[in-house]
C-alpha positions, 0 to 999 in steps of 0.5 A, a space after each residue: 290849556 295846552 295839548 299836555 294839560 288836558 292829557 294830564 287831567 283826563 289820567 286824573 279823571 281816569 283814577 278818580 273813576 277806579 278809586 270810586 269804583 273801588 271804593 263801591 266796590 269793597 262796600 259791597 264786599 263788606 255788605 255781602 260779608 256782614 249778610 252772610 258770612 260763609 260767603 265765599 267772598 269772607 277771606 276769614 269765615 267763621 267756624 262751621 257750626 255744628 248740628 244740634 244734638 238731638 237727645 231721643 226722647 226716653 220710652 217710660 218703661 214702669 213696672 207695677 205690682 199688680 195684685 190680683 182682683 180678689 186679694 185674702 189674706 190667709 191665716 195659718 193656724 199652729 197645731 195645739 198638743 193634746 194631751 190624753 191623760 191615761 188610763 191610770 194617771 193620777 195628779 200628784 198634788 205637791 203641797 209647799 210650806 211656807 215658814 214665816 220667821 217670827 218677828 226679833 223683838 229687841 228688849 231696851 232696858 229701861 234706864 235704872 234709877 240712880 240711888 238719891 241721898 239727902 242731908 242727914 240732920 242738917 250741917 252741923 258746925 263742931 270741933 275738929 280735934 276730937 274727932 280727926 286730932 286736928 288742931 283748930 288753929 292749923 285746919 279748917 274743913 269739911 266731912 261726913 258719913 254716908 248710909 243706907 235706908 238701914 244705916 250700913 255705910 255706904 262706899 265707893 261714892 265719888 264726893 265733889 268739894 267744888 265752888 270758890 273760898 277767898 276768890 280762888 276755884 275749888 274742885 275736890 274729889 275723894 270716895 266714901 270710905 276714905 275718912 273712918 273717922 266718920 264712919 265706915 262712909 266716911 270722907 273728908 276735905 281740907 279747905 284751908 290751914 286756918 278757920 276763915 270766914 265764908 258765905 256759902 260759896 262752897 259745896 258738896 255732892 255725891 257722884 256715882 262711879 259713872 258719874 252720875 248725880 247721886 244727891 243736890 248740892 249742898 252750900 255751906 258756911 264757914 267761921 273763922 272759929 275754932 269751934 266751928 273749924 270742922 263743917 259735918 255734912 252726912 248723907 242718907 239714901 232716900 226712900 
């Protein structure tokens, strides 16, 4: 190898040795760093860090209520009045009369007995002209008197002619009185124009002015006869 040769190789050798030494170097800078950090070899030390706080530690103060070593407790009795009567007082005594209402008693008046009549001699079948002028062939119908105990007309009773005759509905109504022919209690009902016959269908009875029944019903017959065109029923109060 020439003179230029190994004049090249030494300047290598020469910086490889700088390069390792460097290298060695900045190892050991990096060591120290990483110990400690605040050295002063750290371009970028890390901030300082403050001192702990210190917080005193409180002095307990307690405050305690201490009683007394013998505690009784102590009772306060109110002043009572007395009363001194005097020498000439003398107590009234005061009576109060005390008034008891007597009880209102209400009287219900019993219910009065509605008068009753019955059938007076049966039902008795006749002629009508002799006693209302009627003509048998043109009338057929029913009516009587009413009485007492003492046989005096009775007036003002509501007689009902109710029930069916050839299949229709009768309801009929007229006041004692109202036919004389009879009797001064006497009342009448038209039943048809012409004697018909019929099997106790029809009926009669006596009313009250409040309506109230005064007597049983009381079914009747009738013939299709001129001598039985005209049917009596008559009514007399019971005992």
């Amino acid at each position: 190898m020439g003179r230029r040769g190994r004049a090249s190789a030494t300047i290598w050798n020469i910086l490889t040795l700088f390069v390792l030494v460097g290298a060695v170097a900045a190892v050991s800078v990096f060591i120290l760093i990483f110990i400690n950090p605040q050295s002063s070899l750290n371009p970028f030390p890390p901030a300082p860090v403050p001192a702990a706080l210190v917080i005193p530690s409180p002095t307990p103060t307690s405050i305690h209520n201490v009683l007394p070593p013998t505690w009784t407790p102590t009772v306060t009795s109110e002043p009572t009045a007395t009363v001194t009567p005097g020498p000439s007082s003398t107590p009234t005594i005061t009576s109060t009369l005390y008034v008891i209402p007597s009880p209102t008693i209400t009287l219900t008046p019993t219910a009065t007995q509605v008068p009753q009549y019955a059938l007076l001699g049966g039902v008795v079948y006749r002629r009508s002209e002799p006693i209302n002028g009627r003509d048998c062939d043109e009338w057929m119908g029913v009516g009587g008197n009413v009485i007492d105990l003492d046989g005096n007309p009775v007036q003002g009773l509501t007689v009902i002619l109710g029930g069916e005759y050839e299949n229709k509905t009768i309801n009929k109504s007229t006041l004692t009185g109202a036919a004389p022919a009879y009797g001064e209690g006497g009342y009448e009902f038209t039943i048809a124009d012409e004697p018909n016959n019929s099997k106790e269908t029809l009926y009669v009875q006596l009313f009250t002015s409040d309506g109230k029944p005064s007597s049983e019903r009381v079914f009747f017959r009738t013939y299709d006869e001129c001598a039985s065109n005209l049917i009596q029923i008559d009514f007399q109060l019971e005992e």
